[in-house]
C-alpha positions as CSV (number, residue, x, y, z in Angstrom):
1,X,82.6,83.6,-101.9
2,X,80.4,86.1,-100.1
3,X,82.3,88.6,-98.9
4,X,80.4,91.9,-96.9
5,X,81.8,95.1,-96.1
6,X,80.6,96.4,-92.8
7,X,81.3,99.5,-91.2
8,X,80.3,99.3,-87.7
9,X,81.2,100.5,-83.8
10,X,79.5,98.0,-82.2
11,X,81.5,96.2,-79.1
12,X,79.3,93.3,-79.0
13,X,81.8,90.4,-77.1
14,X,80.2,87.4,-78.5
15,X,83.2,85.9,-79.7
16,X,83.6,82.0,-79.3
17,X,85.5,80.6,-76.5
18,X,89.0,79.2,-77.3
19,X,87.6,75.2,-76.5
20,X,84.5,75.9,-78.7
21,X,86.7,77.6,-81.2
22,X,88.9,74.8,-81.7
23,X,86.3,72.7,-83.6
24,X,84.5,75.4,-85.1
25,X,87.5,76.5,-86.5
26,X,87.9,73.6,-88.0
27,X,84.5,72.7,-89.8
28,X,84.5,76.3,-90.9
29,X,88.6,76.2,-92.6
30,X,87.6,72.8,-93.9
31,X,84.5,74.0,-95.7
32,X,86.3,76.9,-97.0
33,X,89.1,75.1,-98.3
34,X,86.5,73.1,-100.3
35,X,84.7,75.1,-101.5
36,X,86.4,78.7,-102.1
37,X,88.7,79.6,-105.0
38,X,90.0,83.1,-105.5
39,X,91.8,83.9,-108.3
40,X,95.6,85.3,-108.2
41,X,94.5,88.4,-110.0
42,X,91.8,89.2,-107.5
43,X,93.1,91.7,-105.4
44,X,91.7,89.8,-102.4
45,X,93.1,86.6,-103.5
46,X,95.8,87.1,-100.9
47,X,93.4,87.5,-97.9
48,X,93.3,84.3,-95.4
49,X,90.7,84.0,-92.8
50,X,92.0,84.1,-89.6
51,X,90.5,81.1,-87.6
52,X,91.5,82.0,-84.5
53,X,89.1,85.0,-83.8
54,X,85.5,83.9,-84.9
55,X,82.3,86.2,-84.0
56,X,79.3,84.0,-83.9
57,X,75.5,85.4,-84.3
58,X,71.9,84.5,-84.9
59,X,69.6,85.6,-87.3
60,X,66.2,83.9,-87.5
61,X,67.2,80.3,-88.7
62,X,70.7,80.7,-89.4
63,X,74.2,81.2,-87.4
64,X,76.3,83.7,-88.6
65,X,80.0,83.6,-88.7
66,X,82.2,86.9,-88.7
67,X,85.8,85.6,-89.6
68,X,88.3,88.2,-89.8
69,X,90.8,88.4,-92.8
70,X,94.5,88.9,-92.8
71,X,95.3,92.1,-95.3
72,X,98.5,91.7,-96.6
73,X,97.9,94.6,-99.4
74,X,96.7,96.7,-97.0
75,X,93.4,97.6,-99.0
76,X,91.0,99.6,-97.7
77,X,87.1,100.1,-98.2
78,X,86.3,103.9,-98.2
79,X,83.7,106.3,-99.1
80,X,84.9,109.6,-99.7
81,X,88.3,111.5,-99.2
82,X,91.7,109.5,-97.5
83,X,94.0,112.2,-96.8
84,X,97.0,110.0,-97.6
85,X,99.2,111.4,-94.6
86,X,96.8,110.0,-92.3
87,X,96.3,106.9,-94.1
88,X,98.0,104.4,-91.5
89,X,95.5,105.9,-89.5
90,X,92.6,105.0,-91.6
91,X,93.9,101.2,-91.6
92,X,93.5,100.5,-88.4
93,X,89.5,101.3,-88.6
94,X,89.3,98.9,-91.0
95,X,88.9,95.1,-90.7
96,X,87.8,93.1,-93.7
97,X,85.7,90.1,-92.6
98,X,84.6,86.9,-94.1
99,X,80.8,85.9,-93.2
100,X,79.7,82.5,-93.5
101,X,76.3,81.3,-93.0
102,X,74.6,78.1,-91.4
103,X,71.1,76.8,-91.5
104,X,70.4,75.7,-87.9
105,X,68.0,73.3,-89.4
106,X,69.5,71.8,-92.3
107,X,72.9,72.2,-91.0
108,X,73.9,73.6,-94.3
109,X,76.8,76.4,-94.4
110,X,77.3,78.8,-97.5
């Protein structure tokens, strides 16, 4: 499982449509469910992709999906200092996502 921290502000709206995400939803969750296994102990392991809200990009040969996770545990990536009185705060800047890739020419996702 590839999973990528990123820290970004951009506001780029290319998410995909709710007719188009409808099937993409469902070849990405059934490639997933095939082929990722997470381990109770993980402290991940209880993060589920949530299908309905896929950002799509391109990168050379490849189309990248950004799929965001739920976060039941409420984990957090930080560098530095929380102050832990504003720590609700701090959660909602953060959104772990789930990128998965696919060769435009092979078809190939990983």
């Amino acid at each position: 499982m590839l999973l990528l921290f990123v820290n970004s502000c951009k506001k780029d709206e290319r998410y995909t449509t709710e007719l188009a995400n409808s099937a993409l939803s469902q070849k990405l969750s059934n490639w997933y469910d095939a082929n990722i296994k997470v381990s109770a102990d993980n402290p991940f392991s209880e993060m589920k992709p949530k299908w309905n809200n896929i950002y799509t990009g391109k990168q050379l040969h490849q189309n990248v999906y950004e799929v965001k996770l739920s976060n039941p545990k409420r984990l957090l990536v930080v560098s530095g200092h929380v102050d832990v009185a504003k720590l609700a705060s701090e959660e909602k800047k953060h959104d772990i996502r789930l990128l998965i890739f696919e060769n435009t020419l092979t078809g190939k996702i990983s």
